[in-house]
C-alpha positions in Angstrom: 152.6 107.7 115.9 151.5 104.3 115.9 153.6 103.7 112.5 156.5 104.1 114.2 155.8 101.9 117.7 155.0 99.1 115.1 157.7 99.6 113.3 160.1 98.5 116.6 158.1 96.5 118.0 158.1 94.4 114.9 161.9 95.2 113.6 162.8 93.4 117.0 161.7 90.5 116.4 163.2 90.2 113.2 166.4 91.6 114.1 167.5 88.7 117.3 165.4 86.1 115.5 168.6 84.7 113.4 166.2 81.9 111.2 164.6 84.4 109.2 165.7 82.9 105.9 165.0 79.5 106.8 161.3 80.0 108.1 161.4 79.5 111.5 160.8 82.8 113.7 160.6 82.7 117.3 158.5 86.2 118.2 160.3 87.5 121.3 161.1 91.0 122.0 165.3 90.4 123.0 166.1 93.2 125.7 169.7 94.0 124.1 168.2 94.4 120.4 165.6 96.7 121.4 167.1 98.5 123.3 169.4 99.3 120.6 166.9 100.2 118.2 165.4 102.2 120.4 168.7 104.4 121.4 168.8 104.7 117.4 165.3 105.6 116.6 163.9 107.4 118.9 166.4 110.5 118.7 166.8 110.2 114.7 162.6 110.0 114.8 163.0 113.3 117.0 164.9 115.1 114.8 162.9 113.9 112.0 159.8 115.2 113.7 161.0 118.9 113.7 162.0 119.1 110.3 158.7 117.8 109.4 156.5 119.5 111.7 158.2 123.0 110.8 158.4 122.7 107.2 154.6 121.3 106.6 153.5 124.0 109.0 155.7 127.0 107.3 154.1 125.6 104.1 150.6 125.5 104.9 150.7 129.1 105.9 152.4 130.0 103.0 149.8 128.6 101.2 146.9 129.6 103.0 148.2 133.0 102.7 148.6 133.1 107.0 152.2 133.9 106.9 151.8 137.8 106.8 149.9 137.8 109.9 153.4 136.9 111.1 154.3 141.0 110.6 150.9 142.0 111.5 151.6 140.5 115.0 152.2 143.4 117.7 155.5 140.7 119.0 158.3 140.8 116.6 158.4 138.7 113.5 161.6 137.0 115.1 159.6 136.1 117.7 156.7 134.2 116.5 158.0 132.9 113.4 161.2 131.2 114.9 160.5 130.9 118.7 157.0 130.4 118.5 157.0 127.6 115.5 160.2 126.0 117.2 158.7 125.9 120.5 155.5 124.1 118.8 157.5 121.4 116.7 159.6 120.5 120.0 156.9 119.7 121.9 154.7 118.0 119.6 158.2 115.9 119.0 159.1 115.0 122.4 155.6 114.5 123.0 155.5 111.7 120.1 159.1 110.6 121.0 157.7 110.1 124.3 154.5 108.2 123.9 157.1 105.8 120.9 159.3 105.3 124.1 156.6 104.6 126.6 154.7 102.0 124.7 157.4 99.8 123.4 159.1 100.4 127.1 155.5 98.6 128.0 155.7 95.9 125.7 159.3 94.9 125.9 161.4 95.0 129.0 164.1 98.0 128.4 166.9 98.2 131.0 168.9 101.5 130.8 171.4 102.9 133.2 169.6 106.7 132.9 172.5 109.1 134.4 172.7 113.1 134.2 175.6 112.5 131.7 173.3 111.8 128.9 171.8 114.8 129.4 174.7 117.1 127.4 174.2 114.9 124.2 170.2 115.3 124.2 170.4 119.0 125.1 173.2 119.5 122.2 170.5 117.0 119.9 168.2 119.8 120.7 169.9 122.9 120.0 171.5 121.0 116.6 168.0 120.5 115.8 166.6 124.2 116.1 170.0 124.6 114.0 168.9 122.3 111.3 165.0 123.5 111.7 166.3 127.3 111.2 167.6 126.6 108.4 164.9 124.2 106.8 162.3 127.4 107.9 164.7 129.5 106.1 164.8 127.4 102.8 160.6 126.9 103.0 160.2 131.3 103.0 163.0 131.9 100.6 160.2 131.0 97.8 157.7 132.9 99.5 159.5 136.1 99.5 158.8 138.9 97.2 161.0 139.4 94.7 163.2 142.9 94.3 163.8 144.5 91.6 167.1 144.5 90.6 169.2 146.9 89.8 170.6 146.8 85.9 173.3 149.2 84.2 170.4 150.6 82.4 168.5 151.5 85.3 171.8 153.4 87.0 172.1 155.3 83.5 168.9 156.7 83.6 168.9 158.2 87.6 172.8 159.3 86.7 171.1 161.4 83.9 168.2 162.7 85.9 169.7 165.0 87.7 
């Protein structure tokens, strides 16, 4: 987390300082340019966050060999292996996404109109991010499945002449 408030807080700079290449660098936090990166970051480091959060956790259990508890569960296997893992990355994210927002607003003076209008895109951020974090859950357990036997010409030969 800390990476990442660095990471604006010193991209600012850099960004409205315009006499980078010549040496001179006057520090100052410029409202306009960090507020931009901050419109920028802070969703794409949200949507980041679930990816990562899912797929390292998915993994670990998978590893660990935790991930059949999953069926062993009296709730459904639905249940606690999508809602339950979703539910955890999305508010560890918004909790980091948070803090990343709260410090640099601290530190340099952010001036935002907030209206209830930005709250379609940020729910739709959401729901396309349980999308994308379906689908990267998916992809982790696909090599964690057992495998099925298959079913070859040879093996439909011999039940065919069974009975």
């Amino acid at each position: 987390m800390p990476f990442f408030v660095i990471f604006i807080l010193l991209l600012g700079p850099v960004i409205t300082a315009g006499g980078v290449a010549s040496g001179h660098v006057h520090w100052s936090l410029h409202s306009g340019k960090t507020q931009v990166l901050v419109v920028m970051f802070v969703p794409a480091m949200f949507f980041y966050f679930q990816a990562v959060k899912l797929f390292w956790r998915l993994l670990a259990d998978i590893q660990a060999g935790t991930i059949e508890q999953v069926y062993l569960s009296p709730l459904p296997s639905w249940l606690t292996a999508a809602a339950g893992r979703l539910a955890a990355a999305l508010i560890e994210t918004l909790f980091v996404a948070g803090v990343t927002l709260g410090v640099v607003a601290a530190l340099a003076p952010l001036h935002y109109a907030w209206q209830a209008s930005a709250l379609l895109p940020f729910a739709l951020l959401v729901v396309t991010g349980f999308g994308y974090l379906l689908i990267i859950g998916g992809v982790t357990l696909a090599p964690a499945a057992p495998a099925r036997p298959r079913r070859t010409p040879t093996a439909r030969r011999r039940r065919v002449h069974a009975r």
